[in-house]
Each structure stands twice: as C-alpha cells, then as structure tokens.
MIDOSE-1310 file (N, C-alpha, C; in nm, 2 decimals, decimal comma, always signed):
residues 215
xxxx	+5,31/-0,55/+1,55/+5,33/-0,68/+1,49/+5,28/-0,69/+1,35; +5,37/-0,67/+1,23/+5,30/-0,73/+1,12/+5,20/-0,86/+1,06; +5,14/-0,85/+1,01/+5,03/-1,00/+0,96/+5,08/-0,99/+0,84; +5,04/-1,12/+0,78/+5,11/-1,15/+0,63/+4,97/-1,27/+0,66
xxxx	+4,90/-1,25/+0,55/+4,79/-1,39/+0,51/+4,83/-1,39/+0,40; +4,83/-1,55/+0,39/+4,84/-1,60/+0,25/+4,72/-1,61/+0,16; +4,75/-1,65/+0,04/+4,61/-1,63/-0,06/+4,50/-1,66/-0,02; +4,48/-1,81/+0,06/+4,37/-1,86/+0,08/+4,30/-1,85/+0,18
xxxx	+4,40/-1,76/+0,33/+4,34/-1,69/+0,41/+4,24/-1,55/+0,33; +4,32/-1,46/+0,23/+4,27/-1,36/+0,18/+4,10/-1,36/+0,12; +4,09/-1,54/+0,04/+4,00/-1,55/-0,03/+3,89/-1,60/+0,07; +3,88/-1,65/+0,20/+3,82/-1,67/+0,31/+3,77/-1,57/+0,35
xxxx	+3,85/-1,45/+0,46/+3,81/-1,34/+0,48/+3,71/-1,26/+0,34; +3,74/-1,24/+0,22/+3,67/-1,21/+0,14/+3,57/-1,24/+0,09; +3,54/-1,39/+0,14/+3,39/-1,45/+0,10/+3,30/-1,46/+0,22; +3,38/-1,40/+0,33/+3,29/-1,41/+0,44/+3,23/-1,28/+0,46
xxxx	+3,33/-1,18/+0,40/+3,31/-1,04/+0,46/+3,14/-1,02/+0,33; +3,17/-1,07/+0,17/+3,06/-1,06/+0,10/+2,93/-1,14/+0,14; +2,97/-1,27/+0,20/+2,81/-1,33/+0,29/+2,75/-1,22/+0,39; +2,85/-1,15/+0,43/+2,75/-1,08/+0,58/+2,72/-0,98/+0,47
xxxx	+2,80/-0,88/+0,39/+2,69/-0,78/+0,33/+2,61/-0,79/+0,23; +2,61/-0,92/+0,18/+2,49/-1,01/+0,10/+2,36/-1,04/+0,23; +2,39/-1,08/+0,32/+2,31/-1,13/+0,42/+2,24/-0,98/+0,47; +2,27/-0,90/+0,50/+2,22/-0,74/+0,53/+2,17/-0,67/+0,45
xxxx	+2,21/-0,67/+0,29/+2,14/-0,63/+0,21/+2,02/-0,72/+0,20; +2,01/-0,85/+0,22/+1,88/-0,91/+0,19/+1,77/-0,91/+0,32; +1,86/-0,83/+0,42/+1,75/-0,85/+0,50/+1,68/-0,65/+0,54; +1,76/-0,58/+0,45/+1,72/-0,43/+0,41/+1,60/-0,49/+0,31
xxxx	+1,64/-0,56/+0,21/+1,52/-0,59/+0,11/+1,40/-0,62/+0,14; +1,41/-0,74/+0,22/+1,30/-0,79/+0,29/+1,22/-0,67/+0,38; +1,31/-0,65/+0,44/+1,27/-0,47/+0,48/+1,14/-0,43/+0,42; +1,20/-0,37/+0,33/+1,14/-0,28/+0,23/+1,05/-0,31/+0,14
xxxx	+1,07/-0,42/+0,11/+0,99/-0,52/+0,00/+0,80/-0,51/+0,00; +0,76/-0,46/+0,09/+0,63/-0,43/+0,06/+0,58/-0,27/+0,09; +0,48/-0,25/-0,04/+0,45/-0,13/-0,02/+0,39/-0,04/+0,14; +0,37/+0,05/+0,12/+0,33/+0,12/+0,25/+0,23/+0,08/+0,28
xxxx	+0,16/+0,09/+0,40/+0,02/+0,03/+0,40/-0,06/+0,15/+0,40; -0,18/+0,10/+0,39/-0,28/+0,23/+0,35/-0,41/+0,21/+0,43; -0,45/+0,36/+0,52/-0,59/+0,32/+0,58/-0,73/+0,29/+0,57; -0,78/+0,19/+0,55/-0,87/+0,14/+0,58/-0,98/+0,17/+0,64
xxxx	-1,11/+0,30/+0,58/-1,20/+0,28/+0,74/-1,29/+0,16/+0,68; -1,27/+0,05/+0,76/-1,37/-0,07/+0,79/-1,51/-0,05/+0,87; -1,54/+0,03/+0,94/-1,65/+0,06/+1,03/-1,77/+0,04/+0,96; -1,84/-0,10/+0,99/-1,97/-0,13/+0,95/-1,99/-0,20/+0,83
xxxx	-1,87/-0,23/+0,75/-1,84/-0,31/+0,69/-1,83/-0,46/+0,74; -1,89/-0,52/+0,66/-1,92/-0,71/+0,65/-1,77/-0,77/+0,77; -1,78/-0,81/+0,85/-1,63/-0,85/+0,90/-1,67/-1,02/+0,95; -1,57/-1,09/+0,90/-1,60/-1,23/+1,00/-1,46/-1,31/+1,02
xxxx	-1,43/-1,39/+1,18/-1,37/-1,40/+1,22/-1,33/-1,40/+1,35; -1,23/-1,39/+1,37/-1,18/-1,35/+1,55/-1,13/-1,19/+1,53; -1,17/-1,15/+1,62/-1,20/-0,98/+1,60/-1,09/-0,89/+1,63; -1,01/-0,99/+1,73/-0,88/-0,99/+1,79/-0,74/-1,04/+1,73
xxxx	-0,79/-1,08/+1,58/-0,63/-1,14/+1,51/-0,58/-1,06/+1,46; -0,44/-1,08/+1,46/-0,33/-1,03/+1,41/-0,36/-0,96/+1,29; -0,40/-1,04/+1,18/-0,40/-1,01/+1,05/-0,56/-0,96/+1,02; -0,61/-0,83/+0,95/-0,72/-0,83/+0,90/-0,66/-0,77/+0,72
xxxx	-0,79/-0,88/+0,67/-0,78/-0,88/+0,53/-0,91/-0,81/+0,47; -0,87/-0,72/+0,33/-0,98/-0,66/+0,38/-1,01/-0,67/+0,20; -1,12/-0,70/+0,19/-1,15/-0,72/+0,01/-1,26/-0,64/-0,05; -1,22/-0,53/-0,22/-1,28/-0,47/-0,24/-1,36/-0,55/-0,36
xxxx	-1,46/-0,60/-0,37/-1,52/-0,66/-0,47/-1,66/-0,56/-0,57; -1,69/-0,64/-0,69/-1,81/-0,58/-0,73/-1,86/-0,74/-0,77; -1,98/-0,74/-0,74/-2,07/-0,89/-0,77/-2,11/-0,94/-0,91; -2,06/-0,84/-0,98/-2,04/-0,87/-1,16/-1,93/-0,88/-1,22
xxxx	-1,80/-0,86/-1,14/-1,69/-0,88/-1,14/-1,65/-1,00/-1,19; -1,60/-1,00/-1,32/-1,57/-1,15/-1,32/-1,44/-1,20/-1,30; -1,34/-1,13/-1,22/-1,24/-1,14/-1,20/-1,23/-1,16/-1,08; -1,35/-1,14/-1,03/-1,38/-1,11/-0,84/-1,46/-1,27/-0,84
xxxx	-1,51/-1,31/-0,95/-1,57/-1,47/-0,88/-1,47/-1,54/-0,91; -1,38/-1,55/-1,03/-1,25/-1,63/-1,02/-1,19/-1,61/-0,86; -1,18/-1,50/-0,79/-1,13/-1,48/-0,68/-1,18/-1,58/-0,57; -1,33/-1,61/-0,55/-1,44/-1,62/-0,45/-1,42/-1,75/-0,54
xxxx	-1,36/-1,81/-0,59/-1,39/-2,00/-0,62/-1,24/-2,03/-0,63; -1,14/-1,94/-0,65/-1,01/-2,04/-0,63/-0,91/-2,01/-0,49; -0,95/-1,84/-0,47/-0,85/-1,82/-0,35/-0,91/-1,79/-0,20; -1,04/-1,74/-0,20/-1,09/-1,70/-0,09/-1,13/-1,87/-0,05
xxxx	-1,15/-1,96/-0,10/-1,23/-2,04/+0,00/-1,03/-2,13/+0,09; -0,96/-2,11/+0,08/-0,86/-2,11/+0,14/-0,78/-1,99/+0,23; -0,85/-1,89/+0,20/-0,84/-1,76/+0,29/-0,96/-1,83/+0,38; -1,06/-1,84/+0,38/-1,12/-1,89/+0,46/-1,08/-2,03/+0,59
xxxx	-1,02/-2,09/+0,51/-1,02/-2,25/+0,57/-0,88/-2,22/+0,67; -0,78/-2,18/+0,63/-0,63/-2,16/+0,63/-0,58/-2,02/+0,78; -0,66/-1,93/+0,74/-0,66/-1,78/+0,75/-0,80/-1,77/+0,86; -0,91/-1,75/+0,82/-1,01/-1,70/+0,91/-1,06/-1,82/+1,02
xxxx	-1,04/-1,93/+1,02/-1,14/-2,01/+1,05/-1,04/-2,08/+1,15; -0,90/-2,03/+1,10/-0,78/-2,06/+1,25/-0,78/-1,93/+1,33; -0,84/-1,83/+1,30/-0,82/-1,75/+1,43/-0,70/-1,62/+1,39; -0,66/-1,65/+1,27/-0,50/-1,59/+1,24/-0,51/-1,43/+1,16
xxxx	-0,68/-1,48/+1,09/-0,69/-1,31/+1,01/-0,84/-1,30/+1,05; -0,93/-1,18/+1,06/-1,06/-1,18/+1,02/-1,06/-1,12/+0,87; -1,20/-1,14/+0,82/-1,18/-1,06/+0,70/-1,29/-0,96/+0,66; -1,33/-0,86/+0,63/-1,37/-0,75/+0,59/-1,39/-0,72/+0,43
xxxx	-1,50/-0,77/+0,40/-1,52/-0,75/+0,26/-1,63/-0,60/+0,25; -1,57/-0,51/+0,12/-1,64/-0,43/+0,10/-1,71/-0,41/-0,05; -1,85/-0,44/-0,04/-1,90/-0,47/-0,17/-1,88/-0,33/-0,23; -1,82/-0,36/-0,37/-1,87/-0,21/-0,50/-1,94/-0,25/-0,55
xxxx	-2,04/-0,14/-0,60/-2,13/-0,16/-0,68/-2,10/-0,05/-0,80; -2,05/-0,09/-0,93/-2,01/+0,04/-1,01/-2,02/-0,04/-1,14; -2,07/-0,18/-1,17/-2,11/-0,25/-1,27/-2,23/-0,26/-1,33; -2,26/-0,30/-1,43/-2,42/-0,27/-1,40/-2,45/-0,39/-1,36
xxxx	-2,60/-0,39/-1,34/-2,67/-0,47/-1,22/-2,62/-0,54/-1,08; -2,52/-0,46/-1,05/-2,47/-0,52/-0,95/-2,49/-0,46/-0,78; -2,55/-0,35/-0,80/-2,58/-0,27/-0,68/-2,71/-0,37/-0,61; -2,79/-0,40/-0,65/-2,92/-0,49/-0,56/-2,85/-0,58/-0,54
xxxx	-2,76/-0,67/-0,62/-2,69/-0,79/-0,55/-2,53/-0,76/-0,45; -2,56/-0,64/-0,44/-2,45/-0,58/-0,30/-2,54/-0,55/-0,22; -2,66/-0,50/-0,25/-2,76/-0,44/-0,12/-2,83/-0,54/-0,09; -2,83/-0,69/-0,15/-2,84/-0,78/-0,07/-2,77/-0,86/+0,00
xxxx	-2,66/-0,84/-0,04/-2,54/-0,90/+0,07/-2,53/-0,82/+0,17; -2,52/-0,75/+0,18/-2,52/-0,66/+0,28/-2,65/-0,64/+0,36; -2,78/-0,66/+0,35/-2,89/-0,78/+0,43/-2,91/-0,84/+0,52; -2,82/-0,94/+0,38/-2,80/-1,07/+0,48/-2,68/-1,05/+0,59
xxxx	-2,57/-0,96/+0,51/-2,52/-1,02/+0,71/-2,55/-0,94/+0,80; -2,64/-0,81/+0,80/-2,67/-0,77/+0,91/-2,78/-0,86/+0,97; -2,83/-0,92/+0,91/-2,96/-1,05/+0,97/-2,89/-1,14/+1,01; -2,82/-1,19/+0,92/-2,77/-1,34/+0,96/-2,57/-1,35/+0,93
xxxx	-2,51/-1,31/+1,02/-2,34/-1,30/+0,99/-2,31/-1,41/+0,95; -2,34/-1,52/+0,98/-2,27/-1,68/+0,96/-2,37/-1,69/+0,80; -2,42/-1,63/+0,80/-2,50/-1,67/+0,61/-2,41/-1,58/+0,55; -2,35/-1,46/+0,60/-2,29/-1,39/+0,46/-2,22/-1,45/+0,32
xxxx	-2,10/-1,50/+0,41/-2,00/-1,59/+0,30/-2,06/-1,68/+0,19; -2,18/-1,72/+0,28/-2,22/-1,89/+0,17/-2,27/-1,79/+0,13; -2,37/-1,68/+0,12/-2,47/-1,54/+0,05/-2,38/-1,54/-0,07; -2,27/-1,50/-0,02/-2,18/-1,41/-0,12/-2,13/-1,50/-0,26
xxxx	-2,11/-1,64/-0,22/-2,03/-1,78/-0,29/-2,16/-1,79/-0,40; -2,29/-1,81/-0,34/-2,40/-1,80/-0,41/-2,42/-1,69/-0,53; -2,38/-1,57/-0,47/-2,42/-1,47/-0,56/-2,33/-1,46/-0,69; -2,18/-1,52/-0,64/-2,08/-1,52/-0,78/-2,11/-1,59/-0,83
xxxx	-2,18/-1,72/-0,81/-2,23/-1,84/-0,91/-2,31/-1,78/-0,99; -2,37/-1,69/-0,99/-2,45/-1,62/-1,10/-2,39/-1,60/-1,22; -2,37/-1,61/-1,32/-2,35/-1,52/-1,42/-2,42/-1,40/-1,52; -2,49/-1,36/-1,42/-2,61/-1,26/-1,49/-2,68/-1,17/-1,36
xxxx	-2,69/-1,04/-1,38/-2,74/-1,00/-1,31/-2,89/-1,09/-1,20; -2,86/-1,06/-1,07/-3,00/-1,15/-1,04/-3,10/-1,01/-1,02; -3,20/-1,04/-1,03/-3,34/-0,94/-1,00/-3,40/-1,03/-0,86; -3,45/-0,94/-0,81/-3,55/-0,95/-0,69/-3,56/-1,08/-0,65
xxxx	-3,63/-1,15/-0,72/-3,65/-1,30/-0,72/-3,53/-1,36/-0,75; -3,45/-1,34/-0,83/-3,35/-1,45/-0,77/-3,23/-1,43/-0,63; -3,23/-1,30/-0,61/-3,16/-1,27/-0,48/-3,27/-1,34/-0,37; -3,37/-1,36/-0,43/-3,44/-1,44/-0,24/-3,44/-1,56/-0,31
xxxx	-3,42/-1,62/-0,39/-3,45/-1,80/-0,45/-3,28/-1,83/-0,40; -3,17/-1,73/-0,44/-3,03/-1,72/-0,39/-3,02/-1,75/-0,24; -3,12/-1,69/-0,14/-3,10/-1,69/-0,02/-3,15/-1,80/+0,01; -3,31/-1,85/-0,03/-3,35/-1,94/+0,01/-3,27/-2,12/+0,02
xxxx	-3,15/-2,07/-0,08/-3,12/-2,19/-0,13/-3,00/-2,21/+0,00; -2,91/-2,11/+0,04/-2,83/-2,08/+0,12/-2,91/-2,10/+0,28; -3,05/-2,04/+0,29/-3,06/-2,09/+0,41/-3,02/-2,02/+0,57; -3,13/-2,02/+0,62/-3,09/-1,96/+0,75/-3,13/-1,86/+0,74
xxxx	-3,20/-1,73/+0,62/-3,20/-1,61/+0,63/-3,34/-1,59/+0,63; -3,42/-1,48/+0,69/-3,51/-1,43/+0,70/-3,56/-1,34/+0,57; -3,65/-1,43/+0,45/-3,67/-1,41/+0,37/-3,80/-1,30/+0,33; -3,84/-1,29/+0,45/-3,97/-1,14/+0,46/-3,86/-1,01/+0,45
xxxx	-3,78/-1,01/+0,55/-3,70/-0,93/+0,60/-3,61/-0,84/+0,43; -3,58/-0,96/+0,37/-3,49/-0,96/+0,27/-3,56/-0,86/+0,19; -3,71/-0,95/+0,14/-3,76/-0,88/+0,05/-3,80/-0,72/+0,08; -3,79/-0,71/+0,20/-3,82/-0,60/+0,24/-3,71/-0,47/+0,21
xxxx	-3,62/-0,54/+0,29/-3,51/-0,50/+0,24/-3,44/-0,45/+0,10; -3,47/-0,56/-0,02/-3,45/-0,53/-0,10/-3,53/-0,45/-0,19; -3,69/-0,41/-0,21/-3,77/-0,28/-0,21/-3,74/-0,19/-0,19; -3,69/-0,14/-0,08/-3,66/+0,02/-0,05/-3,52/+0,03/-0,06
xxxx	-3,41/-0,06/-0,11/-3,30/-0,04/-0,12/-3,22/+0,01/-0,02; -3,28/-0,09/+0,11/-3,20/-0,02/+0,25/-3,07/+0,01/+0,21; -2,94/-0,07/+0,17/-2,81/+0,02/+0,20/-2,74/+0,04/+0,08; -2,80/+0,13/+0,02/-2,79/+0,16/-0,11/-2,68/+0,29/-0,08
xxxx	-2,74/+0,40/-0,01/-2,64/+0,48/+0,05/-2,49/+0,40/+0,12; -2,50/+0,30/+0,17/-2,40/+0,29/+0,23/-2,32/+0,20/+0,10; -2,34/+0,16/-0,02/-2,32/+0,11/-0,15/-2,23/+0,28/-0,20; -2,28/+0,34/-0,18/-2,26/+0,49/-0,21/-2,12/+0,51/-0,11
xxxx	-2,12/+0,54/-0,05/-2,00/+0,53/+0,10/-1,88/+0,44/+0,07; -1,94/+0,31/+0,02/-1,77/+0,24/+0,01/-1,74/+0,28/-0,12; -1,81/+0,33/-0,22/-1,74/+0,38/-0,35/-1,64/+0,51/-0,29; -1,67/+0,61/-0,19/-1,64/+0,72/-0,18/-1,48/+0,63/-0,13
xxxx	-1,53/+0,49/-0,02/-1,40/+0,49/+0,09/-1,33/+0,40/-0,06; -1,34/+0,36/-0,13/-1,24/+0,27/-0,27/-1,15/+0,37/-0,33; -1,23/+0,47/-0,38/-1,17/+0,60/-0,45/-1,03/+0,66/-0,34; -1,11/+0,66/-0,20/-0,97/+0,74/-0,13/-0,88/+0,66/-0,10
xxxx	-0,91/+0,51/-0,12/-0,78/+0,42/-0,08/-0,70/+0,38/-0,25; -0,79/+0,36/-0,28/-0,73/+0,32/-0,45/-0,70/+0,45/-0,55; -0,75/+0,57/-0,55/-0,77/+0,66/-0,67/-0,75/+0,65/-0,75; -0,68/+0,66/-0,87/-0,72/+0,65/-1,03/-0,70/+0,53/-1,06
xxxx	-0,67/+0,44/-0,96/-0,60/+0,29/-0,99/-0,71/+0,17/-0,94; -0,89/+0,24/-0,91/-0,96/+0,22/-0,89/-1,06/+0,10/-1,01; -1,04/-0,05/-0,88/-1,10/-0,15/-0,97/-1,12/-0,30/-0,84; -1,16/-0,38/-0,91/-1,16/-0,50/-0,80/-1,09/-0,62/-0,92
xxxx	-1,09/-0,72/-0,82/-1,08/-0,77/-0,67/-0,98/-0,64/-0,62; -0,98/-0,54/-0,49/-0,87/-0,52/-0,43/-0,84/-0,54/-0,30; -0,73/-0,62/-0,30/-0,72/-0,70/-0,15/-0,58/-0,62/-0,10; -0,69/-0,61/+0,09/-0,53/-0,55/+0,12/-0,51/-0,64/+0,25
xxxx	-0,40/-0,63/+0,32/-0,36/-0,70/+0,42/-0,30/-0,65/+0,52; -0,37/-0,61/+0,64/-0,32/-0,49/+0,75/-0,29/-0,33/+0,67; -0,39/-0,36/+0,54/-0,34/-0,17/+0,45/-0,25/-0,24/+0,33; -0,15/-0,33/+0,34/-0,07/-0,35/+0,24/-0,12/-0,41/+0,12
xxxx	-0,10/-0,34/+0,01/-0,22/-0,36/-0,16/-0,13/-0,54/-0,15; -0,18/-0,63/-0,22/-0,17/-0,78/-0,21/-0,25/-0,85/-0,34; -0,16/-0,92/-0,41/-0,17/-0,96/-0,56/-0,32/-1,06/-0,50; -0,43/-1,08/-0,59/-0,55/-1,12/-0,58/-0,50/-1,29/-0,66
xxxx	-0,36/-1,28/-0,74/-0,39/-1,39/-0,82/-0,39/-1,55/-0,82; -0,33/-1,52/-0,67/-0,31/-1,67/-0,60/-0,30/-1,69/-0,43; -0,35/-1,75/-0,40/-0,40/-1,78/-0,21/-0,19/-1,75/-0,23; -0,13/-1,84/-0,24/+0,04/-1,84/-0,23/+0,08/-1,66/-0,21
xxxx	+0,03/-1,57/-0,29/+0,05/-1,44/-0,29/+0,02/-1,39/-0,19; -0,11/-1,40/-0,13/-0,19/-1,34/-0,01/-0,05/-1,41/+0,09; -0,06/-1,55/+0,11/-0,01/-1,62/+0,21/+0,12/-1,47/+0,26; +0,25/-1,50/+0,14/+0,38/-1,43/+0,15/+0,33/-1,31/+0,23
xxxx	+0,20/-1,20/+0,18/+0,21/-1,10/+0,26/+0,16/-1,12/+0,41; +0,11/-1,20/+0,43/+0,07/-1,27/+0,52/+0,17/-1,26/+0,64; +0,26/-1,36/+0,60/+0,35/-1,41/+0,67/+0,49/-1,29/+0,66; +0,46/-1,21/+0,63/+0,55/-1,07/+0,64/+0,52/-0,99/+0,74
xxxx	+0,38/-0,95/+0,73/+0,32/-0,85/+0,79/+0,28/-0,92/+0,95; +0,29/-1,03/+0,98/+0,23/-1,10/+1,06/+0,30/-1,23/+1,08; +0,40/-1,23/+1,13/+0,46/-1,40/+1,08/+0,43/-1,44/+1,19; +0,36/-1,61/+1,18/+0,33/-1,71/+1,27/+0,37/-1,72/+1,43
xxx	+0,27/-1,72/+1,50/+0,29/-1,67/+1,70/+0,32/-1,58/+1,71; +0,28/-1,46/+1,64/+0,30/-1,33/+1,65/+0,15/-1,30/+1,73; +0,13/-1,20/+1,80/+0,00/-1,23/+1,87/+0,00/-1,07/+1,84
C-alpha cells in the first residue's frame, strides 16, 4: 500500500523525529558533562557529618589562602547548613600547608579536631578571620575564643609540632590528585574537581553525582 503525506504531516514527523534526537543528545551530554572522578585517600583526615551519606565533599585548603577564606565566609557556611547538617554530604577537609606561616595554623587545626570534632569548623572559621599569620599565642587566644577546646593539650601540641608530618602527607596526597595544577581552594565531590566560586556550582555537581533520595 502506498503512503502519500502531505507537507504538514512531513513537517510534523520532522520536528518530532529532531526533538527525540535533540532530547538524546542532551541526555549523552548530561552524560558526560562532568569530569572523571579522581581518588581520594581521606583516611585520617578532618571529616564531619553523617558517615553514611551519599555525597562526600572533600576540600583542599591552605590557612593563608586568601582565596580559601573568601571560600570559608561565602560558600562553605551553606555547604554546611544545606549539605552536611541535613545528612546529604559529610565533608573532609584537608589542610595545605605550602604558604608561609601557614603550617602551625594547619597543625592546629588539626589538634583541635582530634580533641574536640564539633570545635573543628568554628576552629577553622576563626583561623580564616585572621589576616596574618597567627603565632603560638594567637592560635590558643583563637581557640579560647571558639571554646570547648583543651587549651593545655593545644599548647602542647603546638610545641612539638605533633602533625606536622601528617601536614607533609596531604601535600604528597594534593600533588597525586592535582599534579602540576596544584593550588587551593580544591574541592572535589565524590572525586569530581568542582568550581569553588559559588555554593550554586558545588550544588549542580551535587545534584548530578547524587541527585535527591538517592540513598
């Protein structure tokens, strides 16, 4: 049996047939649209959260960074509020220390949250308020002000430069995840590298890698 369509059947079929392989190609894109992810050893690194979520975010900072306290005053305290504090990401921060004076104010963050885990974050909020290297005394006037932390402990701490080696360790684990493209803030998201410049950025990878009631 022959068919015969007329023009306006033709131009029908033809705009439908281009929606489905407009619709396919955008969902190849979407596909593909984020880079590979990359592994992570987190082990022993700062983590807070639910231990069990979907999403872990994992942030490479240096405490002289001043690109890293713009980070820690416009985007993280909404990764916080939004993200960790619903149960949906934990997060994993790994201090660098490769600025100057910034290695004692990572080897005191790292301190504090092996003493006190619920002081880290406010530790850390405090420490980017600085704009200047802090020395001995002001990393414990920093703590004191923050609260909750065992301030003998600290000082002690910060004397012998307990994790100074392990300051040494995340530079080694930065290098093998970042290599020559090595810098902070660098945020990743289950491995996937993720623009630092706006919570909206983080969110999109977010909701890719992990999209909502996904367990």
């Amino acid at each position: 049996m022959r068919l015969q369509f007329t023009f306006r059947q033709i131009l029908v079929l033809g705009t439908a047939a281009f929606a489905m392989v407009t619709a396919g190609a955008g969902a190849t894109i979407l596909a593909f649209s984020l880079p590979e992810a990359v592994h992570i050893e987190t082990a022993g690194c700062p983590c807070v959260g639910k231990k069990e979520a979907p999403v872990e975010i994992v942030l490479f900072e240096d405490f002289r960074c001043s690109t890293c306290r713009t980070f820690n005053e416009t985007v993280l305290p909404e990764i916080e509020t939004k993200f960790i504090s619903s149960g949906r990401a934990k997060f994993t921060l790994i201090p660098l220390a490769f600025l100057r004076g910034s290695k004692p104010m990572a080897n005191a963050a790292l301190a504090v949250y092996q003493m006190a885990p619920d002081r880290f974050l406010p530790y850390v909020h405090t420490l980017f308020q600085a704009h200047a290297p802090l020395d001995q005394q002001g990393l414990l006037e920093a703590a004191q002000r923050v609260g909750g932390i065992d301030l003998v402990k600290l000082e002690a701490c910060l004397a012998s430069h307990c994790h100074y080696a392990e300051l040494d360790r995340n530079m080694e684990i930065a290098k093998e995840v970042m290599g020559k493209d090595l810098g902070t803030p660098a945020l990743y998201v289950n491995g996937v590298s993720t623009s630092t410049s706006s919570f909206e950025a983080v969110r999109s990878v977010v909701d890719k890698v992990a999209p909502k009631g996904q367990k």
